[in-house]
N, C-alpha and C positions, 0 to 999 in steps of 0.2 A: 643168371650168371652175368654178372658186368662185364664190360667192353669197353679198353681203356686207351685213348691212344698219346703217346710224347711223343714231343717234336725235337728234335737231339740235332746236333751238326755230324758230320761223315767222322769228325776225330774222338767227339765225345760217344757217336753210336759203338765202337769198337772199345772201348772203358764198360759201357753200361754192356755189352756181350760178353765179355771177360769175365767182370764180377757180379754179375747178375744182379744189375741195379740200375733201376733209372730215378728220377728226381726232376724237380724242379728247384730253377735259380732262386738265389734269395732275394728281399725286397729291398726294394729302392728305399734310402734317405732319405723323410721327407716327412711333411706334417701330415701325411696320409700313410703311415707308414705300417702301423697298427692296422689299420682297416686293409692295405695292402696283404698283410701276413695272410689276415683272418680269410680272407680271397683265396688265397693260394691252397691254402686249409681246407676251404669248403668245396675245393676240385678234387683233395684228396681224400678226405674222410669217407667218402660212400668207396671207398677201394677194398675188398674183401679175399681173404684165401681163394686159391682158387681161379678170382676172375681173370678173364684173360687180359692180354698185356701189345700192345706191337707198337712198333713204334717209326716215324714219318722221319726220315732224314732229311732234313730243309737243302736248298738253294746251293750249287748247283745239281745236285745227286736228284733231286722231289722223288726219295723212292718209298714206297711202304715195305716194311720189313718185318717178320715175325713168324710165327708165331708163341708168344711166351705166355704162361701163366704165373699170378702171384703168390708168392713165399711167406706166410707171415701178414702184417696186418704193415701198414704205413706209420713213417716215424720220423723225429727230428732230429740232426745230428748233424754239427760242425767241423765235425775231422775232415781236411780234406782228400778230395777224391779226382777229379776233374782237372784240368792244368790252366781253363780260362776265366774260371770264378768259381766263388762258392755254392755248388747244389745243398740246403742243407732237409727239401722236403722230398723224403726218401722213401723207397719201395722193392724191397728184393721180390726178383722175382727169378725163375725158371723152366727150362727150355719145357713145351708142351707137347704133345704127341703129332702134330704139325711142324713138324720143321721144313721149311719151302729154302728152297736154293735160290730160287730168280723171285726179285723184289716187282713189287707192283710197281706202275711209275704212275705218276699224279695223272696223265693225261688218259690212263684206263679209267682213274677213279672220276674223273671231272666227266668221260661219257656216260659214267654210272648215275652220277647228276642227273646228267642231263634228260637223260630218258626215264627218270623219278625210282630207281631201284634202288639210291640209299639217298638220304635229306637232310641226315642230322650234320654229315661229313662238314667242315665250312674251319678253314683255315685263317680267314679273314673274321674274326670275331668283333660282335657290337661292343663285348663290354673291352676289349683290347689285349682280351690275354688266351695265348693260343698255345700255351707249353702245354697244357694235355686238355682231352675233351674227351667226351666221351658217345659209342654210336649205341645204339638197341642191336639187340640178339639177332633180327631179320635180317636185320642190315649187316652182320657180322657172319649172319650165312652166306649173304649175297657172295661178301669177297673171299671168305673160302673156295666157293663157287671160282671164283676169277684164281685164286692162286693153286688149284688143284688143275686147271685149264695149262698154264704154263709147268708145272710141276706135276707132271702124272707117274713119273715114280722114284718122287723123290721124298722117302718116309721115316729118314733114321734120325732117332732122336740125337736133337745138341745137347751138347755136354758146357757146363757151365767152368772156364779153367779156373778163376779164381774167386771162388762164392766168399761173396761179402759177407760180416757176421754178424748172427741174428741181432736182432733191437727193437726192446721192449715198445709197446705201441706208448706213443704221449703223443698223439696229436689234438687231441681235446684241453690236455695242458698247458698248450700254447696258445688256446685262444684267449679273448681278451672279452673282460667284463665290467661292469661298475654295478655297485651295489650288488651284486650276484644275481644281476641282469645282463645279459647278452648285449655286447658295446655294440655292435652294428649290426646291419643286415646280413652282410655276409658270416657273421658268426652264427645268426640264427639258422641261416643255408649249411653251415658245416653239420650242425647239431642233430639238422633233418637231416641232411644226404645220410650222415652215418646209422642214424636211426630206420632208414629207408631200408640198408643196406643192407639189415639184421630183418627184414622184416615186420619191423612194427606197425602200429597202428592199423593192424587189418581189423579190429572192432569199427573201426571208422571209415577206412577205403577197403576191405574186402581184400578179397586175398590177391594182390598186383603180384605177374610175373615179373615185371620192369622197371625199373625206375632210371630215369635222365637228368640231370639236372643242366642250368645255364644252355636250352636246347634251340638252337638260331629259328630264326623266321624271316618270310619277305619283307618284312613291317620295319627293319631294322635296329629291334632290338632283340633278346631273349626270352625265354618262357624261364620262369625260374624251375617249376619239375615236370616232366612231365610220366605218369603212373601210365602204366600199359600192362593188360589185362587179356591173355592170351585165353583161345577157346578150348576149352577141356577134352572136345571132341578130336582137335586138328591143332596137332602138335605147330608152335611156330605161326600161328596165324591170328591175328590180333581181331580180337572180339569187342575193344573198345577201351578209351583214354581216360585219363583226367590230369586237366590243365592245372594247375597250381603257383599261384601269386601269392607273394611271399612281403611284410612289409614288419620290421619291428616295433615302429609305433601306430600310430593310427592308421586306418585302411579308411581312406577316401574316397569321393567321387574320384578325382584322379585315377588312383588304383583300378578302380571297380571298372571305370573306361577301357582300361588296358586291358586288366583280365577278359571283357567282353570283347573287345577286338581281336584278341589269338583267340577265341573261341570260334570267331566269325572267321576267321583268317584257315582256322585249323576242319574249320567244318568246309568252307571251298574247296581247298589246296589237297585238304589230304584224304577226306572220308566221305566224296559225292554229297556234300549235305545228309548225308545222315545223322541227324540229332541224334539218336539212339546210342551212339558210337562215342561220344565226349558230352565229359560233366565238367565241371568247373569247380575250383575251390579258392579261398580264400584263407589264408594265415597270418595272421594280427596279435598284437596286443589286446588290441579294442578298435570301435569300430565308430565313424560317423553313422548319426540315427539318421540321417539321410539316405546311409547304403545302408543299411539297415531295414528300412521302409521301401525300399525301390527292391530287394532282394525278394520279400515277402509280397508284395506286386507281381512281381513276374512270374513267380510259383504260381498264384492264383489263379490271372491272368490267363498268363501264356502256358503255362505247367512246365517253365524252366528253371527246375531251383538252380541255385549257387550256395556250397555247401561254406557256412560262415563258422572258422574255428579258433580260439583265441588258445594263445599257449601262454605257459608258466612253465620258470625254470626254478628247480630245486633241488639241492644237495646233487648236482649232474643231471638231472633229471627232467628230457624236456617233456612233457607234457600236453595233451592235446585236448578240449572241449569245445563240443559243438554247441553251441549256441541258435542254431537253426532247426533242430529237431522240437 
């Protein structure tokens, strides 16, 4: 179950409680404006019935508030709603069988940091866009954990007063393509997160309880996905990852460095060195025969593959082939 969280202002959180809707703003004018949308899109698309929802009231309130669930699938819609601008990337949701009275405040969430019981949280993003993110299921029990701590009997469900009305999903219709190829990266990011979302490709990654996308690191940039693979035996407790770098045209020496550094990065910080614990993937068009040859090297070598998969898109349809099998 995803774990989703907006960042709303104190006048806009009391609208999205009303009408059981949150959103993100629209994009800036600009010759990056298209690629801007497709961004916004591929934070939305992996959002599914069901997942849950809460959401951070910025500066000066910094409080965490929630708990909501989602209504329906995510959508695009211009009518206005807000009174400071246009939100037109939209998501009904409502109230969930957690309803918590007293909100978190950032500075419980920052000592949760700190002592490493949730990682993904990071308010200050590499790629610059903080209006929603999203954390893993663990990390979503932790701060259950924290708001049932301030809230110990407070259990009745909210009531939604003015439920916004239903709207058909088109968020895959607003992305942007040429030749009915995928215009940027972040379109290819939308295509996966949703696909993720639904469960696909377990022929290829096995059956993932989790999936994260844009997920921060100390490195200071992102991971584009990150798959989490919970153990069958012990509900809740991660039995092992895989990293995934994401590139629409060709996947370089460049690339292949990055992917290898959050591997390094993810094998220190997060899993004792346990190799066992995280694979790596790659997702391409096509690929340099230089990584290509250095992937097949290290298998051999070292016995570290790197799973190399090129996709195709068709009639909607993204598609996924291994090439390293």
């Amino acid at each position: 179950m995803g774990v989703h969280i907006f960042t709303v202002s104190e006048e806009n959180y009391q609208v999205c409680v009303e009408k059981g809707l949150v959103a993100l703003p629209e994009a800036k004018e600009s010759q990056q404006h298209d690629n801007i949308v497709d961004g916004l899109l591929s934070r939305l698309s992996g959002i599914k019935e069901d997942d849950y929802v809460l959401m951070y009231i910025i500066k000066p309130k910094c409080l965490l508030c929630g708990v909501w669930q989602v209504e329906g699938r995510p959508f695009y819609e211009e009518k206005p709603v807000w009174q400071d601008r246009l939100y037109p990337f939209r998501c009904r949701i409502k109230w969930s069988k957690y309803n918590f009275r007293n909100a978190l405040h950032l500075d419980n969430i920052n000592d949760m940091r700190n002592t490493g019981k949730i990682w993904t949280w990071a308010l200050d993003r590499p790629s610059g866009s903080n209006s929603i993110f999203s954390i893993s299921n663990s990390e979503f029990m932790v701060l259950l954990t924290e708001y049932m701590k301030i809230n110990p009997f407070d259990t009745e469900k909210g009531k939604i007063m003015q439920p916004y009305p239903y709207h058909e999903y088109n968020i895959v219709e607003k992305l942007h393509f040429h030749e009915n190829n995928p215009k940027y990266e972040s379109t290819i990011m939308a295509l996966l997160y949703s696909e993720f979302a639904k469960g696909s490709y377990t022929n290829i990654f096995g059956n993932y309880s989790d999936c994260l996308c844009y997920v921060p690191t100390n490195l200071g940039k992102e991971m584009d996905f990150l798959l989490m693979y919970d153990n069958p035996l012990f509900g809740g407790q991660t039995a092992s990852y895989d990293i995934i770098e994401v590139k629409r045209a060709e996947f370089g020496e460049k690339e292949l460095s990055q992917l290898i550094g959050y591997e390094s990065w993810f094998l220190q910080k997060k899993v004792s060195g346990d190799s066992n614990m995280v694979r790596t993937t790659a997702i391409a068009k096509s690929y340099d025969p230089k990584v290509i040859q250095y992937v097949a090297q290290r298998k051999h070598i070292e016995n570290k593959p790197i799973k190399l998969l090129v996709y195709s898109y068709d009639n909607g349809n993204l598609k996924l082939s291994d090439i390293t099998q």
